[in-house]
C-alpha positions as CSV (number, residue, x, y, z in Angstrom):
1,X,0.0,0.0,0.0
2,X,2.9,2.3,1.4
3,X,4.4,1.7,-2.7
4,X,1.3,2.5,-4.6
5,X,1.1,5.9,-2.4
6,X,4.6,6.8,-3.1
7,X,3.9,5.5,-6.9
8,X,0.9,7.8,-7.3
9,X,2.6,10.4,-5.5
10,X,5.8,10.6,-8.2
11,X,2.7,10.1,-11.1
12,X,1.1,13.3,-10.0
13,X,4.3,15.2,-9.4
14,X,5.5,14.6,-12.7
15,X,1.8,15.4,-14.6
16,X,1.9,18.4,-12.5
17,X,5.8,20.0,-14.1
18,X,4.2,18.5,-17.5
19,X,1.5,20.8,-17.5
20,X,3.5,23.7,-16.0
21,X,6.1,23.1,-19.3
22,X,2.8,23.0,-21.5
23,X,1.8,25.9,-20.3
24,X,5.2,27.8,-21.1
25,X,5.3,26.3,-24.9
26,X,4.9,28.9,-27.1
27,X,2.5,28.1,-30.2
28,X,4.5,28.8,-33.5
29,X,2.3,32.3,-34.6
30,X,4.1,33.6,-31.1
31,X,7.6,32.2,-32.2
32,X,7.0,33.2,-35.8
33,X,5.9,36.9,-34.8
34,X,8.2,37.6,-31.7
35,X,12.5,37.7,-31.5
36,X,11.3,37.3,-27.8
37,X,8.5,36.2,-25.8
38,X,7.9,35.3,-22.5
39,X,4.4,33.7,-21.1
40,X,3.3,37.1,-18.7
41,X,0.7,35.2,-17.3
42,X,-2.5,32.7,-18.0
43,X,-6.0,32.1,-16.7
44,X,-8.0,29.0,-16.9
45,X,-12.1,30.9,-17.4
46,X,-14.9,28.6,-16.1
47,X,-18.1,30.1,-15.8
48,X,-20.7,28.8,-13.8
49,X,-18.6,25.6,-13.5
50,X,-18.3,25.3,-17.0
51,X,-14.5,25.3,-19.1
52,X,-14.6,28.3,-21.5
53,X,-11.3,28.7,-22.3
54,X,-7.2,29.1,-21.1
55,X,-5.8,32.7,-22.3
56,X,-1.9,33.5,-21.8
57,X,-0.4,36.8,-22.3
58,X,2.8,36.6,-24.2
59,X,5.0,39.6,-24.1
60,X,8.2,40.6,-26.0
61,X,9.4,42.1,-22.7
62,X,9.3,39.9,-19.4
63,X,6.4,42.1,-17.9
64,X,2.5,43.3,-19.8
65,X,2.8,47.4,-21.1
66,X,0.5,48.4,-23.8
67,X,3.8,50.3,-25.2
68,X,5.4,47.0,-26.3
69,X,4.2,43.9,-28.5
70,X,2.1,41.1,-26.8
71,X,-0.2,38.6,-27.8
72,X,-2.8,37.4,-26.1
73,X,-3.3,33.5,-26.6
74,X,-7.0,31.9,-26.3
75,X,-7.7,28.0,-26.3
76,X,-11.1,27.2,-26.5
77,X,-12.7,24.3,-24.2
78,X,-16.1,24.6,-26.2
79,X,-17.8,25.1,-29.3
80,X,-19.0,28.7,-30.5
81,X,-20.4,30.2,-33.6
82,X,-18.9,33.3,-34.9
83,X,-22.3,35.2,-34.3
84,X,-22.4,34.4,-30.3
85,X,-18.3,35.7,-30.1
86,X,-18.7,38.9,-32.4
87,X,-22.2,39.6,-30.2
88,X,-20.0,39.0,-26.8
89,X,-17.2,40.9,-28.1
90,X,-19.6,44.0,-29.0
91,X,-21.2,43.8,-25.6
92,X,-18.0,44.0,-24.1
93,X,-16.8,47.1,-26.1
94,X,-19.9,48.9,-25.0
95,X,-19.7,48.5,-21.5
96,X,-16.0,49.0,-20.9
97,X,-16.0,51.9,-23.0
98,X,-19.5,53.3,-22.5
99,X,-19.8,53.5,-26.3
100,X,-22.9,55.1,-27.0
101,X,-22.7,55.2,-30.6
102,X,-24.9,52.2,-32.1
103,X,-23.6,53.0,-36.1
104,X,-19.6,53.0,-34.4
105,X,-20.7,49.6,-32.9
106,X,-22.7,49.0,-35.8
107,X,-18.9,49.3,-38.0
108,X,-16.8,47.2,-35.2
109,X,-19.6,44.1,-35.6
110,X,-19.2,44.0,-39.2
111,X,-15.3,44.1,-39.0
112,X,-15.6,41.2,-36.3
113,X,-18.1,39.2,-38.4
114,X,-15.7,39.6,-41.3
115,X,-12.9,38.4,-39.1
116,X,-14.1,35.2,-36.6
117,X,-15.0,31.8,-37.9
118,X,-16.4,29.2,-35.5
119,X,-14.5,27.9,-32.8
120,X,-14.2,24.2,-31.9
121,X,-13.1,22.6,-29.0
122,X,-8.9,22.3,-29.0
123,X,-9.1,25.7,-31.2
124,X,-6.9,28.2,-30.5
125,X,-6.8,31.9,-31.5
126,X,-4.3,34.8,-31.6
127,X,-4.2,38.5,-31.2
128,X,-0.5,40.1,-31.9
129,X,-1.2,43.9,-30.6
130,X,1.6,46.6,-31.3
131,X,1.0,49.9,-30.7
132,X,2.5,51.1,-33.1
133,X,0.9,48.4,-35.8
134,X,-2.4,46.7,-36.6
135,X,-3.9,43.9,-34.5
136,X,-3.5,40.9,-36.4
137,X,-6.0,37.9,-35.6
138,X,-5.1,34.2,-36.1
139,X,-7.4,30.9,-35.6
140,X,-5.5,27.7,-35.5
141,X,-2.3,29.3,-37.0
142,X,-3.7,31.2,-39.9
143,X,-4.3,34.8,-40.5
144,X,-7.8,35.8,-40.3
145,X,-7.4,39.7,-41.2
146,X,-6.0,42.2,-39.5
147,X,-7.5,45.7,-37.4
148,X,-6.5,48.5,-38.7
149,X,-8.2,51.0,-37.0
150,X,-6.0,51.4,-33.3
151,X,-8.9,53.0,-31.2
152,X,-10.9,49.7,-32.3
153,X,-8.0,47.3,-31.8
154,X,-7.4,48.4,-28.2
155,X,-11.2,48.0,-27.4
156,X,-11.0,45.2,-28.4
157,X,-8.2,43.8,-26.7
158,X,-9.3,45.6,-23.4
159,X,-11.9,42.6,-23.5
160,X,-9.6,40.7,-21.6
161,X,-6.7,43.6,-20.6
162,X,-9.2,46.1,-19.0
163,X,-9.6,47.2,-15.2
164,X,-12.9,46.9,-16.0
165,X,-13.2,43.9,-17.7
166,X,-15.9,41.2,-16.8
167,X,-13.3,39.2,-15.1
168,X,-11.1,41.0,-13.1
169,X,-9.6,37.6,-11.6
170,X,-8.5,36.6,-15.2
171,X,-7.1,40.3,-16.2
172,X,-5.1,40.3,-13.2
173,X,-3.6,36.8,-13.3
174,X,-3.1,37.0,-17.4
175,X,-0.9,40.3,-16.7
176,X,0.6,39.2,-13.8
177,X,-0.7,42.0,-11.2
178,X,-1.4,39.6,-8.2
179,X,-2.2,42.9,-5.7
């Protein structure tokens, strides 16, 4: 008995530093995109008990500033249609920037529409943010278009990066602010 404790014991150790080293692999848009990256932080997102998705924040510097490149990383635990993430993205956009201005929102939903696809379970998708650049948008390794438009690209990446975003748990652990 005493040998299958210390047996199961080793087992879950060694799961445990797999997962850590999963977590720190950098997909190949990151390597591809950066000269440097570092994993800032990540958040696994259940709601209501359910598995929505992991999101890391990869950074070309070892800390999250809006000044510098960073991606942020989203693998999906469950299936969505494009319709349900452009209408949660939009929602989101509103409220964090108390956008009154239905034909501006009107313009971003189109764009987004334009730029999502379905996700599937295991899917994975990308936003490269430079300030100084457009927001490019990956799913499952492949370009999906790009945000031109840099008011629009950091509303929408304030989804996840905002004080007031509707997880502040996740926002804080993604960049790393554990206060």
């Amino acid at each position: 008995m005493k040998i299958l404790k210390i047996i199961f014991l080793v087992l879950f150790i060694s799961l445990n530093c797999q997962a850590e080293d999963n977590i720190k692999d950098a997909p190949a848009v990151i390597k591809e995109n950066f000269s440097n990256y570092n994993l800032i932080g990540f958040y696994d997102l259940k709601v209501m008990g359910f598995n929505i998705y992991r999101i890391k924040l990869w950074s070309e510097k070892n800390y999250f500033s809006y000044q510098d490149k960073f991606a942020i990383d989203i693998e999906y635990k469950r299936n969505f249609n494009k319709d349900k993430l452009t209408e949660s993205s939009i929602n989101e956009i509103k409220r964090i920037n108390n956008i009154s201005d239905e034909e501006l929102l009107l313009n971003y939903q189109n764009q987004l529409l334009k730029l999502f696809s379905d996700v599937k379970k295991g899917d994975r998708k990308i936003a490269i943010y430079s300030s100084n650049s457009n927001l490019k948008l990956y799913h499952n390794s492949i370009l999906n278009g790009e945000i031109k438009d840099q008011k629009f690209a950091r509303y929408f990446i304030d989804i996840w990066l905002s004080d007031k975003s509707k997880y502040p748990k996740m926002t804080k652990a993604i960049i790393n602010k554990n206060k």
